[in-house]
N, C-alpha and C positions, 0 to 999 in steps of 0.2 A: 250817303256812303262816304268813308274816311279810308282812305289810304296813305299810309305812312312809310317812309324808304328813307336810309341811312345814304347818305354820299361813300360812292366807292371810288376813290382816287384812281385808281388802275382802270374804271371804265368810264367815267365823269367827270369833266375838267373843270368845271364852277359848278355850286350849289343850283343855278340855273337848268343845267342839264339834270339832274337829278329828279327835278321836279317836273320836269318835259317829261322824262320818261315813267314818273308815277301817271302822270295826266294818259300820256301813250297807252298805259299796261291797264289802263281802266276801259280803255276805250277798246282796244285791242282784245281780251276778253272777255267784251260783255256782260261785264258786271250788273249793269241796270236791266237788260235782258231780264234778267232771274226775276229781279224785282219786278217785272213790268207784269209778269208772266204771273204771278202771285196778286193783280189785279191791282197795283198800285198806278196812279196816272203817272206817264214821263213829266207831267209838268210840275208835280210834284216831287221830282227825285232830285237828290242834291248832289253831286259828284264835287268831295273835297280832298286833293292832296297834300300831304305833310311834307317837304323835305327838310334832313336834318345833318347838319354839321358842328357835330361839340354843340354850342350853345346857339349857333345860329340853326334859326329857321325861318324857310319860305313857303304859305301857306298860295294854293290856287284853285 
């Protein structure tokens, strides 16, 4: 699973937060749920966030 989020300066003060909160908003919604539920094993499930600033990014 790939989740990708822009840096919003008015709510994220380093590229760091940005990617907390992608990591957050995966875990917080139960995204792998869906998938588990569809018969896939957790240990096979991959949870990866994108954050991005202009040309920088931090991948977790």
């Amino acid at each position: 699973m790939i989740l990708f989020k822009v840096r919003n300066p008015k709510k994220e003060r380093i590229l760091e937060d940005t990617l907390q909160n992608v990591l957050g908003q995966m875990e917080a919604r139960k995204y792998a749920a869906g998938l588990e539920q569809r018969g896939i094993e957790e240990a096979r499930i991959r949870q990866y966030g994108f954050a991005f600033e202009r040309k920088q990014v931090l991948i977790g």
